[in-house]
N, C-alpha and C positions, 0 to 999 in steps of 0.2 A: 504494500500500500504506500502510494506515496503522498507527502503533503505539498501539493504541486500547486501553484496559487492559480486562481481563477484568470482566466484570459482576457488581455485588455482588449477592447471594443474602441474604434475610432467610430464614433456619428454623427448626424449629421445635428447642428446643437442653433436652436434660433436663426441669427444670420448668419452665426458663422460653423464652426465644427468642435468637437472635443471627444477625451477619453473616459472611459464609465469600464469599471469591474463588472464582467459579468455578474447577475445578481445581485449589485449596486441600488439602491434606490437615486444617488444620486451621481453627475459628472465630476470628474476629481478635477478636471481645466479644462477651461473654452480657449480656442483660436482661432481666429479671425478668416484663417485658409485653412483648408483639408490638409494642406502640401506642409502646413506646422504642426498643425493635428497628428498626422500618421507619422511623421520624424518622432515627437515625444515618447510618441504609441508606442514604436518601435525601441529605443531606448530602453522604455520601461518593460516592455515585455524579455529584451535579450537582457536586462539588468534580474529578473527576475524568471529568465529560461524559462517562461509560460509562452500559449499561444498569444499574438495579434491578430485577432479580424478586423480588416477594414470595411467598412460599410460604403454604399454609391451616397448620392441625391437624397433616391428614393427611400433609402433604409433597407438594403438590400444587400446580401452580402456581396462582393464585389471580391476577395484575396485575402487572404489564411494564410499565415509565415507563423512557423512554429519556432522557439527559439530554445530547445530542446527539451529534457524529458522524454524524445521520442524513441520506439523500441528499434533495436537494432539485431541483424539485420531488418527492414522495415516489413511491415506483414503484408501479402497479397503477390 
């Protein structure tokens, strides 16, 4: 079992974007571009070897980078 932290989520936030924990009730920061948004996301997630999902516009998932944790070799 491992204790693997919850996956960061870049979305889309008012006018501009931000990052939210899965299962979050709220966003942890707003940026003003996606293209700030997903850099943090990203960070935080390989600072924390959790998944990032980045979300589109829509709220849609749009790319999944995992920043490990993953099994190896990988399954399928």
């Amino acid at each position: 079992m491992s204790s693997k932290k919850p996956p960061v989520h870049t979305v889309p936030h008012g006018d501009g974007w931000a990052n939210k924990r899965e299962g979050a009730d709220r966003v942890s920061k707003t940026f003003p571009t996606k293209r700030a948004a997903q850099q943090a996301g990203r960070e935080t997630a390989r600072g924390e070897k959790t998944e990032h999902v980045i979300h589109k516009q829509d709220g849609t998932i749009g790319e999944k980078n995992s920043y490990g944790g993953d099994p190896y070799p990988p399954k399928g």
